[in-house]
C-alpha positions as CSV (number, residue, x, y, z in Angstrom):
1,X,-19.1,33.6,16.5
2,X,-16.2,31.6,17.1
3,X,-16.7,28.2,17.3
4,X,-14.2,25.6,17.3
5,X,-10.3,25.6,15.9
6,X,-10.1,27.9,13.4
7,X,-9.8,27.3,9.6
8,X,-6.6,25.5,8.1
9,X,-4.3,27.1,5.2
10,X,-5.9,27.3,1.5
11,X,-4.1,27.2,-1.7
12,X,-3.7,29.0,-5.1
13,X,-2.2,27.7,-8.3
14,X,0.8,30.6,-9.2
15,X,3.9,29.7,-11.0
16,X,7.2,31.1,-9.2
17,X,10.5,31.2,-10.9
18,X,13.0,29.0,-13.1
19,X,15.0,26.4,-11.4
20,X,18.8,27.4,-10.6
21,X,17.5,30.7,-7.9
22,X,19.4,30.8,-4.8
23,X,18.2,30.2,-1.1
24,X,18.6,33.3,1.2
25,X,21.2,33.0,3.6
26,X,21.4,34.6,6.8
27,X,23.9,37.4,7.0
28,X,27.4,35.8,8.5
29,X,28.4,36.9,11.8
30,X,31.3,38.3,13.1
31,X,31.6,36.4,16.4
32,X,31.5,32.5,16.8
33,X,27.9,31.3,17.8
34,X,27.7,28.3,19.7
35,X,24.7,26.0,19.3
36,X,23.6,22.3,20.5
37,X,26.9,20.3,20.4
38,X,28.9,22.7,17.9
39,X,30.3,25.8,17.0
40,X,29.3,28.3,13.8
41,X,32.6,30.3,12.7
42,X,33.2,31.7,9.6
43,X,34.5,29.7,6.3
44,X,38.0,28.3,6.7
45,X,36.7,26.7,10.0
46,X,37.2,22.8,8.9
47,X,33.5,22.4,9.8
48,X,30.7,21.3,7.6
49,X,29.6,24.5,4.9
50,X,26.3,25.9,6.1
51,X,24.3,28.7,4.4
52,X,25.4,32.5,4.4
53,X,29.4,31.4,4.2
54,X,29.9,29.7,7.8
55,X,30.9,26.6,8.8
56,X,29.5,24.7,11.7
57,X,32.5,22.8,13.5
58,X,30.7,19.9,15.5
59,X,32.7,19.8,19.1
60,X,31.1,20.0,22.7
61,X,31.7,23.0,25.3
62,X,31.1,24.1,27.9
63,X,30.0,27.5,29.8
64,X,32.5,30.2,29.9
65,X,35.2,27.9,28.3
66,X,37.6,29.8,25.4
67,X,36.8,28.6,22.2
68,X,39.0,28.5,19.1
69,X,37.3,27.9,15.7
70,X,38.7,29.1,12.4
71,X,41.1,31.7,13.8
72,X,38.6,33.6,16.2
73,X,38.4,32.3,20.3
74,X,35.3,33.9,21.8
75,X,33.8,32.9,25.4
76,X,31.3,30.0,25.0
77,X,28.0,31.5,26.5
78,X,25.8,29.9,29.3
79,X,23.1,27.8,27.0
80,X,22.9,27.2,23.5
81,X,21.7,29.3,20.9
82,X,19.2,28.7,18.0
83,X,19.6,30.4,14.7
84,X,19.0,29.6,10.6
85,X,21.5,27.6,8.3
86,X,19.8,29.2,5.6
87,X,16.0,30.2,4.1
88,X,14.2,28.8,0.9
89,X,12.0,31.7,-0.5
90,X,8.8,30.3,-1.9
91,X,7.2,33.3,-3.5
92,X,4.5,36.0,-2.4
93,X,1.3,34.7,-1.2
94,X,1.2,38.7,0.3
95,X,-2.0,39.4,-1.7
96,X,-3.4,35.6,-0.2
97,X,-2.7,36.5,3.8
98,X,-4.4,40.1,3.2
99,X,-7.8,38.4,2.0
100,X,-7.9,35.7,4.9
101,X,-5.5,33.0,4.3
102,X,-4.1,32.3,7.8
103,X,-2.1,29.5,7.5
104,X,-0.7,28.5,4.0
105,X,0.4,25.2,4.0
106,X,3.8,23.6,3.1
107,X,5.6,20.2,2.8
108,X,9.1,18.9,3.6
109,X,10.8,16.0,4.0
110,X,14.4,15.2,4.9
111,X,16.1,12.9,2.2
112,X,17.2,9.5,4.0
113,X,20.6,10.2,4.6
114,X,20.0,14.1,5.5
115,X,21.9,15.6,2.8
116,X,19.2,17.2,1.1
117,X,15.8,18.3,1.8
118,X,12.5,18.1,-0.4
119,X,9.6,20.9,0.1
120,X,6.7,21.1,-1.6
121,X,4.8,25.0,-1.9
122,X,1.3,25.9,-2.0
123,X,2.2,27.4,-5.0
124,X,2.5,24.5,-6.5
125,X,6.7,23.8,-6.9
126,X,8.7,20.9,-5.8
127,X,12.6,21.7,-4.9
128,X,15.2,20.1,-3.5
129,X,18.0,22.0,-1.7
130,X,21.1,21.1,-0.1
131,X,20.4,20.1,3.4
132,X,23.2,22.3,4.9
133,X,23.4,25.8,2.5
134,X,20.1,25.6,0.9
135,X,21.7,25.7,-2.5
136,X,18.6,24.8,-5.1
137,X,19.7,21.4,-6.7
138,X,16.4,21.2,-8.9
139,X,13.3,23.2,-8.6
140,X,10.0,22.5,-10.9
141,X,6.5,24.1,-10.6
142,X,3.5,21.9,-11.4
143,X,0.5,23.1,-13.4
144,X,-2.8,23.8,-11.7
145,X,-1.9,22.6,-8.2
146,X,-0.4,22.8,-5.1
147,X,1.8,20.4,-3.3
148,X,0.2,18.2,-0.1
149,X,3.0,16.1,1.0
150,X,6.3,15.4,-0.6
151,X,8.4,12.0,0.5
152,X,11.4,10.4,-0.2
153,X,12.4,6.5,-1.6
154,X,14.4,4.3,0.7
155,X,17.5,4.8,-1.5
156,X,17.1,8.9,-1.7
157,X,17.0,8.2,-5.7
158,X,13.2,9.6,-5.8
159,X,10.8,12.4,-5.2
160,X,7.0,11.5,-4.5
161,X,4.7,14.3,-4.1
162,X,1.0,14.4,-4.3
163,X,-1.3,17.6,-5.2
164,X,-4.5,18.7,-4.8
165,X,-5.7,19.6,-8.4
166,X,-8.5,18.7,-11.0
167,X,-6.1,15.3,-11.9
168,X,-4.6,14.7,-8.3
169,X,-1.6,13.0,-9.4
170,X,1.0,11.4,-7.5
171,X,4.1,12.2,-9.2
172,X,7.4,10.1,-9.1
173,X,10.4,12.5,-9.8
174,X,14.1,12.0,-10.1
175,X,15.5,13.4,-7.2
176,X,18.8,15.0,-9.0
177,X,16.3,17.1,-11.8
178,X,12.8,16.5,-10.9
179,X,12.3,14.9,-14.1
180,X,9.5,12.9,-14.0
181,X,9.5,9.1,-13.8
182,X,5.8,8.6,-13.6
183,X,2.5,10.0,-12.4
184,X,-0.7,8.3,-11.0
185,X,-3.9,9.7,-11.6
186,X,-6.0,10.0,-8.1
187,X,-9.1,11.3,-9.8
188,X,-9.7,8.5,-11.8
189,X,-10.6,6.9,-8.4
190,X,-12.3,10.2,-6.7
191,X,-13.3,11.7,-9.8
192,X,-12.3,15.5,-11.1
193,X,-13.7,19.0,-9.8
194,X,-13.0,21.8,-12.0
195,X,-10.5,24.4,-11.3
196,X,-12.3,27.5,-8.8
197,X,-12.1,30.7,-10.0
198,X,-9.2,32.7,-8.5
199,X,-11.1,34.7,-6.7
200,X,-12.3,31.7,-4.4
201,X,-9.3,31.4,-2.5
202,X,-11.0,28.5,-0.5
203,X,-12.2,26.7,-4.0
204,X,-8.8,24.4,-3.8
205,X,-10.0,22.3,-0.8
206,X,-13.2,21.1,-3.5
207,X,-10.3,19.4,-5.6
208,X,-9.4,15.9,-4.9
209,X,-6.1,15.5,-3.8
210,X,-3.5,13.1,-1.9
211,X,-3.9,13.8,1.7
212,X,-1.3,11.5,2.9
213,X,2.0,10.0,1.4
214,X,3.7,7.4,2.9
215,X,6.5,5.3,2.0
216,X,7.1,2.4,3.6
217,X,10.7,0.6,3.9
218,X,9.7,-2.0,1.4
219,X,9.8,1.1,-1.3
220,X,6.1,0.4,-2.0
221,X,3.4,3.9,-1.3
222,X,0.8,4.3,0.8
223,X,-1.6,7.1,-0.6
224,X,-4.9,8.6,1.3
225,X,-7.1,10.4,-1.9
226,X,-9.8,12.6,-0.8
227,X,-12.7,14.3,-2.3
228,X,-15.2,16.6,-1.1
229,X,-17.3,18.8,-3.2
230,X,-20.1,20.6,-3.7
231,X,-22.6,19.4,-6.5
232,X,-25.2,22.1,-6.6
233,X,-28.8,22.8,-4.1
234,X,-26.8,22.6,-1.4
235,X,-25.6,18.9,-2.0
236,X,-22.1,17.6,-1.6
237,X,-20.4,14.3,-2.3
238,X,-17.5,12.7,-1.3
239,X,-15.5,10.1,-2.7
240,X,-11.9,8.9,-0.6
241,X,-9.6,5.7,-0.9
242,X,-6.4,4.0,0.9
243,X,-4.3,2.5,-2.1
244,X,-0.8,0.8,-2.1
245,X,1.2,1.3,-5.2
246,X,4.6,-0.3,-6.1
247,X,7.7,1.8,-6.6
248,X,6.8,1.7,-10.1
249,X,3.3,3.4,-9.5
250,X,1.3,-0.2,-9.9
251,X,-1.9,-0.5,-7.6
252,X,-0.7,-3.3,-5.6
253,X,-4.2,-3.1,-2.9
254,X,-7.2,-0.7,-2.7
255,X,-9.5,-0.2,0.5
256,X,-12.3,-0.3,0.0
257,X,-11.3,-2.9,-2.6
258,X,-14.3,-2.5,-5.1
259,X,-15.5,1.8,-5.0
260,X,-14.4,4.6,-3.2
261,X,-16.2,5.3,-0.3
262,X,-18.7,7.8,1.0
263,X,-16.8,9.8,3.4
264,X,-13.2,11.6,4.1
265,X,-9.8,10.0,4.4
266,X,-6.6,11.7,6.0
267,X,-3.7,11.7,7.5
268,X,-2.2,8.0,7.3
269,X,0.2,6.6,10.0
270,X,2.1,3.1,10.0
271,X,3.2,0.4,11.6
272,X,5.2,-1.7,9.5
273,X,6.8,-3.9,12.4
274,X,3.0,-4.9,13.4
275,X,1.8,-4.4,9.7
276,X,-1.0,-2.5,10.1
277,X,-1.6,1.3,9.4
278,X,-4.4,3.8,11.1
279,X,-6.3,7.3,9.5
280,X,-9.1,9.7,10.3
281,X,-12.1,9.0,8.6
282,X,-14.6,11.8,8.3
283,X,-18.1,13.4,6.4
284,X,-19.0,16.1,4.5
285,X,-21.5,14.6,2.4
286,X,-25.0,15.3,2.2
287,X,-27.5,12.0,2.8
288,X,-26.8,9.1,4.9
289,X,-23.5,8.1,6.2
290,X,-22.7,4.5,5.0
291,X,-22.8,2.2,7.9
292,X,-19.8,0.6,7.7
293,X,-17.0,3.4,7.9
294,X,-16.0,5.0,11.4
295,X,-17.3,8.3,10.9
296,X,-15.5,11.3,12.8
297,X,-13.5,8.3,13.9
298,X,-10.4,6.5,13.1
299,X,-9.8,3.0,11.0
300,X,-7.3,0.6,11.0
301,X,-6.3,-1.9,8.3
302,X,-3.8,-4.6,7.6
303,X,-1.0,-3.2,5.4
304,X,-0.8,-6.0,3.3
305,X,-4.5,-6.8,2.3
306,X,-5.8,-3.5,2.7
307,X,-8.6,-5.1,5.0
308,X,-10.1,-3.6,8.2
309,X,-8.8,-4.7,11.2
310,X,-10.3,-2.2,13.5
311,X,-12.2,1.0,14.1
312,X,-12.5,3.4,16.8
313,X,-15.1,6.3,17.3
314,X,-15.3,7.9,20.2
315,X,-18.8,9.3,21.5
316,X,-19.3,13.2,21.8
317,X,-19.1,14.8,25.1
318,X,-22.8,16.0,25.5
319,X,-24.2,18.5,25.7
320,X,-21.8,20.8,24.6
321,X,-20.5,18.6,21.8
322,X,-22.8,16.6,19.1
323,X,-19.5,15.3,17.1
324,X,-16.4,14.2,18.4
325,X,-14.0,14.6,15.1
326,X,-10.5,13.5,15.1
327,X,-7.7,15.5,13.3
328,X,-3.9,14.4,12.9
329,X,-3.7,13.3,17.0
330,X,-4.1,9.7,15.4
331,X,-1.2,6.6,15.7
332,X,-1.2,3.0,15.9
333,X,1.9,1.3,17.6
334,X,1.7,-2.3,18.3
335,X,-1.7,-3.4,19.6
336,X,-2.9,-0.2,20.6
337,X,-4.4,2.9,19.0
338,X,-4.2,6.9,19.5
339,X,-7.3,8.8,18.7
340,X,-7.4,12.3,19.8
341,X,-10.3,14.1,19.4
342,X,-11.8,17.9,18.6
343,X,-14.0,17.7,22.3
344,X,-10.5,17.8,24.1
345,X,-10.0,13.9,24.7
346,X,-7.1,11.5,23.9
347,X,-7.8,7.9,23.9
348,X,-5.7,4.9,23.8
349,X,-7.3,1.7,22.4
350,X,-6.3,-1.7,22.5
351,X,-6.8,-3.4,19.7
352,X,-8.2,-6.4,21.0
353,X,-11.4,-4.9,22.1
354,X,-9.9,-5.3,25.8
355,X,-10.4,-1.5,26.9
356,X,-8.4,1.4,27.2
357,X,-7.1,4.5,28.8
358,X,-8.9,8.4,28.0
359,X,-7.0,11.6,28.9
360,X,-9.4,14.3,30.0
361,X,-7.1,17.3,28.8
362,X,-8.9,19.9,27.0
363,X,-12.9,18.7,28.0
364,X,-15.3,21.4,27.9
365,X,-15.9,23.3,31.3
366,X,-18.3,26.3,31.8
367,X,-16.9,30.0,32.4
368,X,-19.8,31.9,33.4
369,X,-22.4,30.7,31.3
370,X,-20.4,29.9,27.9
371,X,-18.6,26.6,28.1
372,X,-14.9,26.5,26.7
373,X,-12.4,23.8,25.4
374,X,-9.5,23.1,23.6
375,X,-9.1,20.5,21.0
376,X,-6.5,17.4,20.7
377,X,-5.1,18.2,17.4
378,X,-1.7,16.3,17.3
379,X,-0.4,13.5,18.8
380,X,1.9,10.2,18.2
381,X,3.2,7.3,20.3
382,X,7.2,7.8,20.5
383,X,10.0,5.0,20.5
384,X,10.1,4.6,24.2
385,X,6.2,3.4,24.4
386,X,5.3,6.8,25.3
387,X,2.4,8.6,24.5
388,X,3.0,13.1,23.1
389,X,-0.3,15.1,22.1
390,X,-0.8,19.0,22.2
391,X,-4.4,20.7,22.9
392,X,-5.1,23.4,20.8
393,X,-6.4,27.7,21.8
394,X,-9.7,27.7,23.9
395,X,-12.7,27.8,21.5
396,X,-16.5,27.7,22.1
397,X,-17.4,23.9,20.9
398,X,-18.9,23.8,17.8
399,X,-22.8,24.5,17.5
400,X,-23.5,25.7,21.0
401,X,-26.1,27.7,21.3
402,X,-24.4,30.4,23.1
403,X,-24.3,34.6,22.5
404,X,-20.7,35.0,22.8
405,X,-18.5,36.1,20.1
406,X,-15.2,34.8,21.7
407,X,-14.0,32.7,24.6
408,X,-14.5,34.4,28.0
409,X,-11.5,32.7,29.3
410,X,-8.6,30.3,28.8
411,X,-9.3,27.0,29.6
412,X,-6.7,25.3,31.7
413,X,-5.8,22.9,29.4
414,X,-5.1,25.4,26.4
415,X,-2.1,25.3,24.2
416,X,0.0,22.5,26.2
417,X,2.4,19.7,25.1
418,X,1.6,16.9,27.1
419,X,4.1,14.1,27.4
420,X,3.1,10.3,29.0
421,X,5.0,7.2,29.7
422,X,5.3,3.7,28.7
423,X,3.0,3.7,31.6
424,X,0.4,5.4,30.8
425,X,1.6,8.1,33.9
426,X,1.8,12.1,32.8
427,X,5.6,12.3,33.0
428,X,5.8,16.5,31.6
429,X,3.8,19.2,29.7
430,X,5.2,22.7,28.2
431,X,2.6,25.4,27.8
432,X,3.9,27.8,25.1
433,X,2.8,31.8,24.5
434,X,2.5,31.2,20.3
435,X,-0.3,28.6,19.3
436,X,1.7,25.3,19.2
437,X,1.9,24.0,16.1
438,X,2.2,20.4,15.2
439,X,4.6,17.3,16.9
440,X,7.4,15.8,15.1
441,X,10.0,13.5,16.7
442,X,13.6,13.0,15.7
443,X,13.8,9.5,13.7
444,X,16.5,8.0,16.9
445,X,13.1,9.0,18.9
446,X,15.5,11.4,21.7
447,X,13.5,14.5,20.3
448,X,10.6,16.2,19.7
449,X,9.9,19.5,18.2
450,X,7.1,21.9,18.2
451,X,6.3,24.6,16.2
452,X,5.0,28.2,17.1
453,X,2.3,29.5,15.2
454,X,0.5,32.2,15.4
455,X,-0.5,34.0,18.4
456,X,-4.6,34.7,19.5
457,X,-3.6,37.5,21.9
458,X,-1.1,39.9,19.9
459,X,1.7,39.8,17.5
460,X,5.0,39.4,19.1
461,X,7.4,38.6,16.4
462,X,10.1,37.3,19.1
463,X,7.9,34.5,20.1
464,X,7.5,32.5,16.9
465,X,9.8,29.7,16.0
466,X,10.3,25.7,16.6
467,X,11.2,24.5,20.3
468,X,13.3,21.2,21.0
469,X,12.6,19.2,23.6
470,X,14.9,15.9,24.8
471,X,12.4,13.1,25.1
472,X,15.1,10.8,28.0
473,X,16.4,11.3,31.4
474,X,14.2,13.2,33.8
475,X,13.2,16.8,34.2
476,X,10.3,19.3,33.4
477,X,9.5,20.4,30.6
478,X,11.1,24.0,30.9
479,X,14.3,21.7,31.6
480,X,14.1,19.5,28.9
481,X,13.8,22.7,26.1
482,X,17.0,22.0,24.5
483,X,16.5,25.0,21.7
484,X,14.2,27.6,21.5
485,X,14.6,28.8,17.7
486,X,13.4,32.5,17.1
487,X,11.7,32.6,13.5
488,X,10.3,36.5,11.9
489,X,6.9,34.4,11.1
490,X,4.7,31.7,12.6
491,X,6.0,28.2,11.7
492,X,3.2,25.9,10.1
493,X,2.3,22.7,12.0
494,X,4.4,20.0,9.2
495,X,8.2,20.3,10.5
496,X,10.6,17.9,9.7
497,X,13.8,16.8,12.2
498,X,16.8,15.3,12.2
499,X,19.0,13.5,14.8
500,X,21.6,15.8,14.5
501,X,19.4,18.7,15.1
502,X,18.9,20.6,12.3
503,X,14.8,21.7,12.3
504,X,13.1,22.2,8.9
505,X,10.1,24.4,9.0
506,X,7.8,26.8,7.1
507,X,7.5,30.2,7.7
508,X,4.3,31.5,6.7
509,X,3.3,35.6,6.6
510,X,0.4,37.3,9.0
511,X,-1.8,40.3,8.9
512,X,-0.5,42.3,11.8
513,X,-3.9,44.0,13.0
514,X,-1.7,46.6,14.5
515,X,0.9,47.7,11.8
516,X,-1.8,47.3,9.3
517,X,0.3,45.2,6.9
518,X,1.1,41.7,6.1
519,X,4.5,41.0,7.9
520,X,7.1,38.1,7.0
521,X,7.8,35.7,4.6
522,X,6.4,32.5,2.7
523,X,9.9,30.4,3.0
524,X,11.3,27.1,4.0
525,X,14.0,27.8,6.8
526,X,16.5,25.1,8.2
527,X,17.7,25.9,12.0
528,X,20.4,24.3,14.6
């Protein structure tokens, strides 16, 4: 029975190959392709070098205008296209995909000024490639891990990335060789699991590890450790912790200050201007939950001190839901908090206790006689004092005591982008055909990209990708698609975006129920 969103990516600890390998580039093109606010010709164009020997040659146009770049004047077309700078193979995880995998996961970051781009593999490597041709400027595979999130320091100088292994480290590494500067053990706070036997390919998520990794414009770390294992009789534990290091890997502040606690930790966002920060607290333990935590619900503290300043849980939607869990549709912006939840609701929550607004958008409702719903699974305030979250596939909520083996229906709220105002008013929503995947926003805060995962109804392979949308000005959201990027695989939900438009996302392989096979590639690819 299907019940609930389905299962996230897993990991397995393989080593890929020596540093120096080269990124795939697309094949170049013969004719001039004209994209968002530029022009792709061939090399000798003046432009900025992009993967697969072009040039892109920043310049606007307009439709049907004659276009001269690098020798060759083609027509400029009616809208933009969308296509790859270049690709980042990250190895075969072929053999993962056919025994169940769905969605292996992936990290990148942009480096601060753009010219380079960090990724971190399941696989367990750190790289960093040229931000423009993909060119592998140092690549390093960890031992017995895989890579959770990978960041940047203000100055571009360093690497952080943080694993989920027996040791959890959070590694400092030169960003010019990935040499290491210095490491910070996360399991002497969680404790150690050992390594699962390759043949569990869900065994990884037992391993502590560093679900979030932020940096904060000071230089100093903020680092969510999780762990959640099994201890034997059907018992589990879990041990999690908030701590801020310095840029030397010193534990400036811990929460809770004196153990870890009793419950999950994930997915950190700040607010530096307001000082605080906001994650998703959860429980997989066996045995009371400790009183004094949030559970399935989301915490806020003080940057500085580490102390609480607030907590928000949001009561299940009975009958057809006993928990109301929140996932990564969580923010805190000023005095107010986002907490999106897995029964279909996003709530904003002023901090002051004063009340709030709720969002009714993927509640359950009954087809027949099997209720449906679609969960809030990502969602962030934007610059503008705006409000984006995206509902999840229909699913049958989680423990309903219903015979069905799959939702009869789509609920109405399915699979939608959802877009509100500064005041609180739903200004535009975008329903896509592939699952949407994850919400990123451009660091200006004019853009926001989505990716396209993959699909519950059949395997198109011309409807994967990312999708652009301009966040100002007026319009649907069919008008305000600025790019619709075509990937061969579904993209995983962590993208990365700059202001000048490049997209960097993961392409991740899929068992193609009709072919047989597992089709496409594990890579990092880099659109405009």
């Amino acid at each position: 029975m299907r019940h609930g969103p389905p299962m996230l990516a897993t990991w397995a600890c393989l080593l890929l190959a020596a540093c120096g390998s080269e990124p795939e580039a697309p094949t170049p093109s013969e004719r001039l392709v004209f994209v968002r606010d530029g022009v792709l010709g061939g090399g000798g164009s003046g432009g900025q070098a992009v993967g697969g020997a072009r040039e892109l040659v920043t310049r606007a146009w307009t439709p049907g205008e004659s276009v001269t770049v690098g020798g060759r004047t083609d027509a400029a077309p009616r809208s933009p296209e969308c296509v790859p700078l270049f690709h980042v193979d990250l190895g075969d995880v072929d053999s993962l995909i056919s025994r169940g995998v769905s969605t292996p996961g992936t990290a990148v970051a942009w480096s601060p000024d753009g010219a380079s781009l960090a990724i971190g593999s399941y696989l367990g490597e750190v790289l960093v490639v040229d931000g423009w041709t993909g060119a592998v400027r140092a690549r390093r595979t960890l031992a017995e891990t895989m890579i959770k999130r990978v960041a940047w320091s203000p100055d571009g100088a360093v690497v952080y990335a943080s694993e989920q292994s027996p040791d959890a480290f959070v590694h400092a590494l030169e960003a010019r060789d990935l040499t290491s500067r210095w490491s910070f053990r996360l399991a002497d706070d969680l404790d150690t699991s050992p390594a699962p036997p390759e043949t569990d390919v869900y065994g990884v998520f037992t391993l502590p590890a560093g679900y979030g990794l932020e940096v904060m414009e000071t230089g100093d770390l903020i680092v969510v450790g999780t762990h959640a294992w099994p201890v034997g009789d059907g018992e589990s534990r879990n041990k999690s912790r908030v701590l801020r290091l310095t840029p030397n890997g010193e534990v400036r502040a811990r929460f809770p200050k004196d153990a870890p606690a009793d419950a999950t930790f994930r997915f950190p966002r700040l607010d530096e201007v307001e000082d605080r920060m906001i994650f998703a607290v959860g429980r997989s333990a066996t045995g009371p939950a400790p009183p004094d935590l949030p559970i399935d619900g989301v915490q806020v503290l003080d940057l500085e001190t580490m102390e609480p300043v607030f907590h928000h849980v949001g009561e299940p939607m009975r009958p057809h839901f006993k928990r109301a869990y929140s996932w990564e549709a969580i923010d805190v912006q000023g005095d107010r908090l986002l907490a999106g939840f897995g029964d279909g609701r996003a709530q904003i929550v002023n901090l002051d206790g004063s009340g709030g607004t709720t969002h009714a958008l993927g509640t359950a409702i009954v087809s027949g006689d099997v209720p449906i719903a679609a969960s809030v699974g990502w969602g962030r305030f934007l610059k503008s004092g705006g409000l984006a979250v995206n509902t999840g596939t229909t699913n049958i909520p989680w423990g309903s005591d219903v015979a069905a083996s799959r939702p009869p229906a789509a609920h109405p709220g399915e699979n939608t982008l959802w877009v509100y105002g500064a005041d609180g008013e739903l200004d535009w929503t975008f329903r896509g055909e592939p699952a949407i995947q994850g919400i990123t926003t451009s660091p200006d805060g004019e853009h926001l990209v989505i990716g396209g995962g993959p699909r519950t109804t059949d395997h198109r392979r011309d409807l994967f990708g990312a999708f652009v949308f301009r966040l100002g000005g007026d319009g649907t959201g069919q008008e305000r698609l600025v790019a619709s990027c075509p990937t061969e695989s579904p993209v995983f939900f962590r993208h990365a975006l700059r202001d000048d438009g490049r997209v960097a996302v993961s392409e991740v392989p899929y068992q193609d129920e009709t072919a047989g096979a597992v089709l496409g590639e594990y890579r990092v690819t880099v659109l405009r």
